[in-house]
MARTI-969972 format. One record per residue (C-alpha): x, y, z; residue in one letter. Coordinates in pm, whole numbers, plus 50000, padded with zeros to 5 digits. Layout:
XYZA...
END
This chain:
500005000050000X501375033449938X502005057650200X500805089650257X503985108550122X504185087149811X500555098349725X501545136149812X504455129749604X502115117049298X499505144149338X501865171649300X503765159649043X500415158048863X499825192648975X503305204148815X501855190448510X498695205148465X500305239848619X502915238948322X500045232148012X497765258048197X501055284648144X501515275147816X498005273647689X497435308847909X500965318747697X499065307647386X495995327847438X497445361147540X499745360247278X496575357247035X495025380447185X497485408247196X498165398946819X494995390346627X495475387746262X494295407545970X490915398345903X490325378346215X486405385946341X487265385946698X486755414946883X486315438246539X490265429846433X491355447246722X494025436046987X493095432247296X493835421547723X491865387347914X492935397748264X491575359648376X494135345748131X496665368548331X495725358248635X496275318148537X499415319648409X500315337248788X498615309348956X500525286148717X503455298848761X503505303449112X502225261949177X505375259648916X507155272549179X505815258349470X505485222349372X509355213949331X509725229649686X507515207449834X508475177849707X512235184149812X510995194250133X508575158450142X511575139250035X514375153050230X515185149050593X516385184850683X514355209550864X513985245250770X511815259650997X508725267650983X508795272150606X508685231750647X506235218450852X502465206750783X501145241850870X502735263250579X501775239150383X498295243750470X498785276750441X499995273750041X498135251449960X495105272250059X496755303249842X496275279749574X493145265849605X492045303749586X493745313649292X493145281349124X489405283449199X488605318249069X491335313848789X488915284048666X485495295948752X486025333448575X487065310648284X484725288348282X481795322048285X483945332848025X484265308847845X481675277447933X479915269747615X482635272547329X481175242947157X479925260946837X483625269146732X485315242746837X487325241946444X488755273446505X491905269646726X491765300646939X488465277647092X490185247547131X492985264247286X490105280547544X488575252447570X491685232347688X492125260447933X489395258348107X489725219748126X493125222748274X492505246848488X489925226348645X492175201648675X494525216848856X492335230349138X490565195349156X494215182449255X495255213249480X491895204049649X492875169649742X496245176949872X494485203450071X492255177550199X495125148350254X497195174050425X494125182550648X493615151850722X497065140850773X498145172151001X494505166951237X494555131351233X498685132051379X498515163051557X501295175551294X500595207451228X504015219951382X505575191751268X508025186550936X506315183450630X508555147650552X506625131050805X509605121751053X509255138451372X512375132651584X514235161951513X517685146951570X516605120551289X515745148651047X519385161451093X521105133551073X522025128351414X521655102351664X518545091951824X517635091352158X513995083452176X514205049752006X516725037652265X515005042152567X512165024552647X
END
């Protein structure tokens, strides 16, 4: 059975994923956008701003960010404070869920019901945004929830976000609470 860091581990390398096709589809469509073609019907020919699309490829880039620190942080052993326990954490992960939740329900009002132009690219492209970023918050969700659960259920909210409590284990050193009875 897998643990619960090797299911952490999974989610946010899924998460990584979506994060980096959500910044290059957001890429896609703002470069469109600020440089519709001649004769293009959208929006009269002129160029123009999606602040939403903005906004995701900030959310996307900051869970591009985020996600490789985590991981090191879930797969390491040292301690860095309280940058690195189950609370901050929390605390990001929450950030996220924000972002990623108005990021993908301002597109999706934007942007719901593209199925009548689905040959032109510019809706495809849209419409693969809006998937993705509904992806992505899905899976910031449940890591929000595991860690929940995880931090309540072991009191861990103080604790190191790799899971191994002792300190003296997390830095190497020898361990005193395993030898005494």
């Amino acid at each position: 059975m897998a643990s619960v860091n090797s299911i952490r581990i999974g989610l946010y390398v899924m998460l990584w994923l979506f994060a980096a096709v959500l910044l290059g589809l957001s890429a896609a469509r703002i470069h469109y956008t600020l440089h519709i073609p001649p004769g293009d019907p959208l929006n009269g020919g002129n160029d123009f701003f999606d602040p939403i699309v903005a906004e995701l490829i900030a959310t996307s880039a900051l869970t591009l960010l985020w996600v490789p620190w985590v991981i090191h942080v879930i797969t390491r052993t040292y301690d860095y404070g309280l940058v690195s326990t189950f609370l901050s954490e929390t605390l990001g992960l929450f950030t996220l869920f924000v972002l990623w939740l108005v990021g993908a329900a301002i597109a999706t009002a934007n942007w719901g019901n593209l199925a009548w132009c689905r040959i032109y690219l510019p809706c495809r492209v849209l419409t693969a945004l809006v998937a993705f970023a509904w992806m992505g918050f899905i899976v910031v969700f449940v890591l929000l929830i595991v860690s929940l659960m995880f931090s309540i259920a072991n009191r861990a909210f103080r604790q190191p976000l790799h899971g191994r409590y002792d300190p003296r284990l997390s830095y190497g050193g020898p361990s005193y609470r395993s030898s005494r009875a």
